[in-house]
mmCIF file of the N, C-alpha and C atoms, coordinates in Angstrom:
data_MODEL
# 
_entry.id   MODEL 
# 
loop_
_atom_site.group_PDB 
_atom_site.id 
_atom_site.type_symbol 
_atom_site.label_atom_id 
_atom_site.label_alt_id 
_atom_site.label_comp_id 
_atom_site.label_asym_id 
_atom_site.label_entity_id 
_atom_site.label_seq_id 
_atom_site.pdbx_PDB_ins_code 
_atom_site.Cartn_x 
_atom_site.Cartn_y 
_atom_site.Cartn_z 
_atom_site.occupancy 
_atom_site.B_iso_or_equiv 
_atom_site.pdbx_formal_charge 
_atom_site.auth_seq_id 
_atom_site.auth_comp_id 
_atom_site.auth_asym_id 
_atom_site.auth_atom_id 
_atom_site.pdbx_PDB_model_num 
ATOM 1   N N  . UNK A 1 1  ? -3.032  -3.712  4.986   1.00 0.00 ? 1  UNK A N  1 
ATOM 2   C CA . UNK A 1 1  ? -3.315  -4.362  3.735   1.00 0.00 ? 1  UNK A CA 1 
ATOM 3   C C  . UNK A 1 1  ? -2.393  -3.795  2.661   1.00 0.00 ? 1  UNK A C  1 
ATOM 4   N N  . UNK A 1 2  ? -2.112  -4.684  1.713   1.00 0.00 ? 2  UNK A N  1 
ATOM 5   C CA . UNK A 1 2  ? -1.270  -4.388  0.811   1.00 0.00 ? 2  UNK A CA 1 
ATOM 6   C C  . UNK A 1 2  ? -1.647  -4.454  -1.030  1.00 0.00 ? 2  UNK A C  1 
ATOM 7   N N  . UNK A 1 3  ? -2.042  -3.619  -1.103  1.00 0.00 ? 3  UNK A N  1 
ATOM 8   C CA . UNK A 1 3  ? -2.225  -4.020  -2.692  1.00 0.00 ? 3  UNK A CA 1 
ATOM 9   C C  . UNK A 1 3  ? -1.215  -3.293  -3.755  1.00 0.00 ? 3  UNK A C  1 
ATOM 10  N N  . UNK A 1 4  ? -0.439  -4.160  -4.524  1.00 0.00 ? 4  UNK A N  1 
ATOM 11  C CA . UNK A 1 4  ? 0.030   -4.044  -5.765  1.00 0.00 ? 4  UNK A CA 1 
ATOM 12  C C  . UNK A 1 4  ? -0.920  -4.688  -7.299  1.00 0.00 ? 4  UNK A C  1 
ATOM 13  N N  . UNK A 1 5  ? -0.516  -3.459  -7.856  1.00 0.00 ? 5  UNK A N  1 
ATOM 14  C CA . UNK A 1 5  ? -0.700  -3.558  -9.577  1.00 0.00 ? 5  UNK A CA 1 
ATOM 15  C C  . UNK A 1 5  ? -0.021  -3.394  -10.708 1.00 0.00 ? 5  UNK A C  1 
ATOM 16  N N  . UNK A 1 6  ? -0.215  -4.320  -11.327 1.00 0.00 ? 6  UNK A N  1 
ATOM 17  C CA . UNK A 1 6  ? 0.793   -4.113  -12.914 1.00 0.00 ? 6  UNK A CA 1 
ATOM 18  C C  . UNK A 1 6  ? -0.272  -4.442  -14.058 1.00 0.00 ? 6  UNK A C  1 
ATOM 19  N N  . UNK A 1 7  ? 0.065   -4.490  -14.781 1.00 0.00 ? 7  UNK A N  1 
ATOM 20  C CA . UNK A 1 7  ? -0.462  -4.913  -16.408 1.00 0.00 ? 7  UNK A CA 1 
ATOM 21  C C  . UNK A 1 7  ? -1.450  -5.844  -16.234 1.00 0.00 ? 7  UNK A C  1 
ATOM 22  N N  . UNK A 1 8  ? -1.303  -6.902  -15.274 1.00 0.00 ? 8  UNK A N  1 
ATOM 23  C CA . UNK A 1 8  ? -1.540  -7.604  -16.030 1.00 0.00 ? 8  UNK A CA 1 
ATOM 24  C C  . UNK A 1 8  ? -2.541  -8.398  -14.467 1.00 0.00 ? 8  UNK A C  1 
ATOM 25  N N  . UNK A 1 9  ? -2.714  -7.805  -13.687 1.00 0.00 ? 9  UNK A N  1 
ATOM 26  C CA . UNK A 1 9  ? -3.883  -8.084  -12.678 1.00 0.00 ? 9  UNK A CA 1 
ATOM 27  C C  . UNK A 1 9  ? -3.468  -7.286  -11.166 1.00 0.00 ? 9  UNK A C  1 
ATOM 28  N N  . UNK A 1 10 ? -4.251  -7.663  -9.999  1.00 0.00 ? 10 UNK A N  1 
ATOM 29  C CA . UNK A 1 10 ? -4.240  -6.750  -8.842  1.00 0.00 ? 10 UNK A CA 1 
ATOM 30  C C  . UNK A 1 10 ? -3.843  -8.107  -7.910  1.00 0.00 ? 10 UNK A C  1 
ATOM 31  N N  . UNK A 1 11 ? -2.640  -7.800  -7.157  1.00 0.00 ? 11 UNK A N  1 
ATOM 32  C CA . UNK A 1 11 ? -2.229  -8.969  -5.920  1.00 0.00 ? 11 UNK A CA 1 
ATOM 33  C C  . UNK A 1 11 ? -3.025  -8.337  -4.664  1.00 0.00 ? 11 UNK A C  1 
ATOM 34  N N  . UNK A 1 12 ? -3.523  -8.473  -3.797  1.00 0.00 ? 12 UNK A N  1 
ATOM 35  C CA . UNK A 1 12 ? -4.147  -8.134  -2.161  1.00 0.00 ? 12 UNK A CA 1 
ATOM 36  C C  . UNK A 1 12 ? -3.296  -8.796  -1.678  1.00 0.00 ? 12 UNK A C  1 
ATOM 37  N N  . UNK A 1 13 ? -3.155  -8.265  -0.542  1.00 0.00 ? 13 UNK A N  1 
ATOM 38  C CA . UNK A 1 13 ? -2.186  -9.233  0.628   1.00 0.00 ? 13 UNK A CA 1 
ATOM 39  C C  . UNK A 1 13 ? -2.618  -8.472  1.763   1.00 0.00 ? 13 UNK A C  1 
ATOM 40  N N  . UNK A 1 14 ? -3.586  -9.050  2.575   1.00 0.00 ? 14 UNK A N  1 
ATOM 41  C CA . UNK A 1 14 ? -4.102  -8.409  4.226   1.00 0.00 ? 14 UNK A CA 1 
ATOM 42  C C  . UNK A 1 14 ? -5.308  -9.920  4.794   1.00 0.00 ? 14 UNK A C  1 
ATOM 43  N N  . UNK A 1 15 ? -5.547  -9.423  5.478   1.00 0.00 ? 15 UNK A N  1 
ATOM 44  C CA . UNK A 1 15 ? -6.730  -10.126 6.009   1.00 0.00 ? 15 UNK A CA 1 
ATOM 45  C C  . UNK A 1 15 ? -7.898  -10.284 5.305   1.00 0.00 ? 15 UNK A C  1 
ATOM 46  N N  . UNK A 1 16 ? -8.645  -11.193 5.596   1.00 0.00 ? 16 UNK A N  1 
ATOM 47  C CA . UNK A 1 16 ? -9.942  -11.467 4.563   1.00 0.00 ? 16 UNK A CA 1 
ATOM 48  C C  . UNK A 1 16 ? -10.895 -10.556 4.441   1.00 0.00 ? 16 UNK A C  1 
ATOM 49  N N  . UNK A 1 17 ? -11.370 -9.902  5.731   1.00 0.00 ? 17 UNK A N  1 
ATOM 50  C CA . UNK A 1 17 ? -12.188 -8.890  5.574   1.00 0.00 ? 17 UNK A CA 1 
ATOM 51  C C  . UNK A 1 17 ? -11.802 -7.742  4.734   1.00 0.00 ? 17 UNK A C  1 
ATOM 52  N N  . UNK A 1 18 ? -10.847 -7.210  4.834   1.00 0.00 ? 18 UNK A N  1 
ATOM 53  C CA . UNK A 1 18 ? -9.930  -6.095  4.478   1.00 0.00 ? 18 UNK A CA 1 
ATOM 54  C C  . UNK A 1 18 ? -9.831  -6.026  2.260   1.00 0.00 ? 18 UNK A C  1 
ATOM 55  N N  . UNK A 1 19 ? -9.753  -7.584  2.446   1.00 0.00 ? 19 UNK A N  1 
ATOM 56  C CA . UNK A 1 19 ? -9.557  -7.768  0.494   1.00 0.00 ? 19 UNK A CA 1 
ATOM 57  C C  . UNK A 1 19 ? -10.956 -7.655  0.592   1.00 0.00 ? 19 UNK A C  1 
ATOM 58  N N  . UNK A 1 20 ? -11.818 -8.251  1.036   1.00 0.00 ? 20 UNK A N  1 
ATOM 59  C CA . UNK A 1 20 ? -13.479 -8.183  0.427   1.00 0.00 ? 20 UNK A CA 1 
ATOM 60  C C  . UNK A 1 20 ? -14.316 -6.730  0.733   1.00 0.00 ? 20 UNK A C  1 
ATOM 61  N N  . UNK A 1 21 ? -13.955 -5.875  1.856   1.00 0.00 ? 21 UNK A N  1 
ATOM 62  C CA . UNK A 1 21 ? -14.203 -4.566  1.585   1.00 0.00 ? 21 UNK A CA 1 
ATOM 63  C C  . UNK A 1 21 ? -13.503 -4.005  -0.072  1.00 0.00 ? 21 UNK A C  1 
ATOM 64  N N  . UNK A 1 22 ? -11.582 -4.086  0.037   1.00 0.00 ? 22 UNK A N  1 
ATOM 65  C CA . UNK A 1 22 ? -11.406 -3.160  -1.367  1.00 0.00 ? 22 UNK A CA 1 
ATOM 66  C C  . UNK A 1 22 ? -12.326 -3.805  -2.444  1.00 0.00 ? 22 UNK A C  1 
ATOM 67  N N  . UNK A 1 23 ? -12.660 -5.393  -3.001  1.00 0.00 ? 23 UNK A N  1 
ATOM 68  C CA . UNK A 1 23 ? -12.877 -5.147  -3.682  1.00 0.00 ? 23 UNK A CA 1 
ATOM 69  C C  . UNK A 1 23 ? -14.632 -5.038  -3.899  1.00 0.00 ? 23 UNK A C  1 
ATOM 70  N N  . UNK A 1 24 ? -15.330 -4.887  -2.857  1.00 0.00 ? 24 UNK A N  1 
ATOM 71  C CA . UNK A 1 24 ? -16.352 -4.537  -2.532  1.00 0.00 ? 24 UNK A CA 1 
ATOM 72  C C  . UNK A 1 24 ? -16.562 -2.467  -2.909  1.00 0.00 ? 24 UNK A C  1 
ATOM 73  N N  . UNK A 1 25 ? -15.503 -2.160  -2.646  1.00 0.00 ? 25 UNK A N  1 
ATOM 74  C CA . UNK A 1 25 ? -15.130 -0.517  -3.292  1.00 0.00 ? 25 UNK A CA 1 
ATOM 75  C C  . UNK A 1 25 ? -15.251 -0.636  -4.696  1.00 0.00 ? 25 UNK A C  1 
ATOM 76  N N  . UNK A 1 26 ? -14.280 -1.363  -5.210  1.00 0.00 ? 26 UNK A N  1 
ATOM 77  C CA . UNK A 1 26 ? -13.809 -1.596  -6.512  1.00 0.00 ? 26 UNK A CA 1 
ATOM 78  C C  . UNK A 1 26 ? -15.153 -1.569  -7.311  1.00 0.00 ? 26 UNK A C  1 
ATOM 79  N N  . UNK A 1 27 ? -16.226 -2.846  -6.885  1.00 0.00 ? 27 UNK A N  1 
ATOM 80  C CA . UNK A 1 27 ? -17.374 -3.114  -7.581  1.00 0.00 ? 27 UNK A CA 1 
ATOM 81  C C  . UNK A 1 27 ? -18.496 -2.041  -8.021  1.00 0.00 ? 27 UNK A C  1 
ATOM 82  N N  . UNK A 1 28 ? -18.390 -0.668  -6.577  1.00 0.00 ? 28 UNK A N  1 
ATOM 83  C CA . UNK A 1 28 ? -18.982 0.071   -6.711  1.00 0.00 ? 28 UNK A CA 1 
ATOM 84  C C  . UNK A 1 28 ? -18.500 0.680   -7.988  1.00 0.00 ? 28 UNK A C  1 
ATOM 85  N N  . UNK A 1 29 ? -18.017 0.975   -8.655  1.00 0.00 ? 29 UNK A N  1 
ATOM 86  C CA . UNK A 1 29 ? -17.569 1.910   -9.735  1.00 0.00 ? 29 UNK A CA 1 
ATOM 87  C C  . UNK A 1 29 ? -17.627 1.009   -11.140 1.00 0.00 ? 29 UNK A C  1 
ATOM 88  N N  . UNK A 1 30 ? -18.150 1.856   -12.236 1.00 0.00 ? 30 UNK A N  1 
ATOM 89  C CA . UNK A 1 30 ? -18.711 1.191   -13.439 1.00 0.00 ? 30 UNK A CA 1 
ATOM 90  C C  . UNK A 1 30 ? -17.583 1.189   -14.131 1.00 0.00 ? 30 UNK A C  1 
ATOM 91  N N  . UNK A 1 31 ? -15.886 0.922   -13.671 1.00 0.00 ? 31 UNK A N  1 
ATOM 92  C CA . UNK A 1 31 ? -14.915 0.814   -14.761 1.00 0.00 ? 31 UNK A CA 1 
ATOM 93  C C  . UNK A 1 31 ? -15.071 -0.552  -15.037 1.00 0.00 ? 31 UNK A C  1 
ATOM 94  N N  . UNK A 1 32 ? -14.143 -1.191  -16.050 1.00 0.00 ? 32 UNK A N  1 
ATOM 95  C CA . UNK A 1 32 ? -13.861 -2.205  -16.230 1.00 0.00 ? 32 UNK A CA 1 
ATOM 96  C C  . UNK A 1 32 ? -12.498 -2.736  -15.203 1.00 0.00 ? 32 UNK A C  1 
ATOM 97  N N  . UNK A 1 33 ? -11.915 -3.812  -15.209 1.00 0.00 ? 33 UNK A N  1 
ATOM 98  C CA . UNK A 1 33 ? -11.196 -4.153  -14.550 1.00 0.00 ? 33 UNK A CA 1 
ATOM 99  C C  . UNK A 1 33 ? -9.483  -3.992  -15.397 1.00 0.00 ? 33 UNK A C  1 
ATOM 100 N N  . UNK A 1 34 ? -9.760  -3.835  -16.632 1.00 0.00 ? 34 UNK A N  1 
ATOM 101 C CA . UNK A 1 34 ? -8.679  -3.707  -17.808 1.00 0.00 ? 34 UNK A CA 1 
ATOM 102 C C  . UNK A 1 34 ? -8.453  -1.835  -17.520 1.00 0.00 ? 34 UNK A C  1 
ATOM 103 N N  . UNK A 1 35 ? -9.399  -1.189  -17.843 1.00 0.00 ? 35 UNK A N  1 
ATOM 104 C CA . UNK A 1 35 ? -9.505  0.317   -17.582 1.00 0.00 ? 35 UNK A CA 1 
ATOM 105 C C  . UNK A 1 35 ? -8.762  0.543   -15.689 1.00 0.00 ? 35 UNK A C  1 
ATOM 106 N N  . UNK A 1 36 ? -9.244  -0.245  -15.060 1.00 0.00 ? 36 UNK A N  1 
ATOM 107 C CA . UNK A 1 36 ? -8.896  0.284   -13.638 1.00 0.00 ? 36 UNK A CA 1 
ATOM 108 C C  . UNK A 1 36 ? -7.710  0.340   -13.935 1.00 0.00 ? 36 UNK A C  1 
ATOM 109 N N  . UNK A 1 37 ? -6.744  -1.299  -14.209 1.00 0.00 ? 37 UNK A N  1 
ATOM 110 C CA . UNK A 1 37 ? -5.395  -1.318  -14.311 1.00 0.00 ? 37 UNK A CA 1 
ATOM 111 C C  . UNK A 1 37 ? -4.826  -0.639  -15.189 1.00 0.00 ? 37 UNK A C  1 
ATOM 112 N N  . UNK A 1 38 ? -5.284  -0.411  -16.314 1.00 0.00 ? 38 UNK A N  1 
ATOM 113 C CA . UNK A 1 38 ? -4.146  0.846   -17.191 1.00 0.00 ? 38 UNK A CA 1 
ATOM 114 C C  . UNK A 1 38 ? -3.909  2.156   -16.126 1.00 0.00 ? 38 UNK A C  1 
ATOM 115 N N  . UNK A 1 39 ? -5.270  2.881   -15.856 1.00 0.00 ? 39 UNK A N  1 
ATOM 116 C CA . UNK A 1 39 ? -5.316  4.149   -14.656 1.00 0.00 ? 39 UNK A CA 1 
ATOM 117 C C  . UNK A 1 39 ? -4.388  3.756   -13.532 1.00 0.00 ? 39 UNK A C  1 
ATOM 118 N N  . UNK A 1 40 ? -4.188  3.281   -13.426 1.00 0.00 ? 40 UNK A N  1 
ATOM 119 C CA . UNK A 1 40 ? -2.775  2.496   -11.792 1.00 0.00 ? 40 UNK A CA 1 
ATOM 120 C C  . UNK A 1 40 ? -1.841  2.671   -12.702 1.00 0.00 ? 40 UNK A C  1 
ATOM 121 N N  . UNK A 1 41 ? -1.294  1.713   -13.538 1.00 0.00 ? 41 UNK A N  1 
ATOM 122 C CA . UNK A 1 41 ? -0.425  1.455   -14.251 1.00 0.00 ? 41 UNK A CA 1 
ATOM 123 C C  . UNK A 1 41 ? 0.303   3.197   -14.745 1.00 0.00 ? 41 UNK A C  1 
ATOM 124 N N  . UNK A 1 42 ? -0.549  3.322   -15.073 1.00 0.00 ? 42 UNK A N  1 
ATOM 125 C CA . UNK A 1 42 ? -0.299  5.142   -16.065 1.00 0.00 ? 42 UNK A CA 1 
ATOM 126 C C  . UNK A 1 42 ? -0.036  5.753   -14.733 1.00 0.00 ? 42 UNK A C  1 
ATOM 127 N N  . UNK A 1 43 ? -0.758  6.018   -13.286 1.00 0.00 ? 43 UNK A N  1 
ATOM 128 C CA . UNK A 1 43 ? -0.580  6.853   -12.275 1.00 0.00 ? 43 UNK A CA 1 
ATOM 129 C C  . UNK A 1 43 ? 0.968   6.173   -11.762 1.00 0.00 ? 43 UNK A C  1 
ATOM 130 N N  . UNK A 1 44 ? 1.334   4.831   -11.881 1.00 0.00 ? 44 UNK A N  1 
ATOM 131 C CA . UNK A 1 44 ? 2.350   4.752   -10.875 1.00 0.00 ? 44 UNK A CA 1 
ATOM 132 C C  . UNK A 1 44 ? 3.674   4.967   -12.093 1.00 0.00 ? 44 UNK A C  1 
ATOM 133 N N  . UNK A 1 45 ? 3.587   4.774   -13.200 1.00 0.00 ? 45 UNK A N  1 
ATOM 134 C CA . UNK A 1 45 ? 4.466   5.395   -14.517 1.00 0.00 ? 45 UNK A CA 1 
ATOM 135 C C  . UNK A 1 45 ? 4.764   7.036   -13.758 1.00 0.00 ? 45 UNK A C  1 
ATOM 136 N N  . UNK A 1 46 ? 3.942   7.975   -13.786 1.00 0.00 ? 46 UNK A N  1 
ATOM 137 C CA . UNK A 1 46 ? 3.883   9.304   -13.901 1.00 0.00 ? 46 UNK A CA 1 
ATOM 138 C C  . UNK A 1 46 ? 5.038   9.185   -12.455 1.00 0.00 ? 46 UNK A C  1 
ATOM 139 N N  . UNK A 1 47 ? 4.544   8.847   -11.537 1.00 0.00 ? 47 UNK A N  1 
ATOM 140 C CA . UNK A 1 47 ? 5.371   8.956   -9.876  1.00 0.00 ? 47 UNK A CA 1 
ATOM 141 C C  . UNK A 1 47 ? 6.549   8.640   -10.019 1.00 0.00 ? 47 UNK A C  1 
ATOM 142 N N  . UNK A 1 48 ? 7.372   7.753   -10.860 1.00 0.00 ? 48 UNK A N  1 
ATOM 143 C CA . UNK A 1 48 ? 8.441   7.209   -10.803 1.00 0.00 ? 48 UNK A CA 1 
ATOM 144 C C  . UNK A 1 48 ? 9.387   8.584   -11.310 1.00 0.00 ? 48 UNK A C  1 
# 
């Protein structure tokens, strides 16, 4: 499975089961979906 993120939303690219587990993860956690992507955004900034 493949997931990329930027600014401005989250692409999945795998099998069906595979996207509805991550975002079955995702749901567990009380961020927002704006907050998740800045935290990606800011972590993959820092790596470069």
């Amino acid at each position: 499975m493949k997931i990329t993120t930027d600014r401005q939303g989250i692409r999945c690219v795998g099998k069906s089961w595979e996207i509805r587990a991550y975002l079955r993860r995702l749901a567990c956690h009380q961020i927002t979906l704006y907050q998740f992507l800045n935290r990606q955004y800011s972590h993959e900034q820092k790596n470069k």
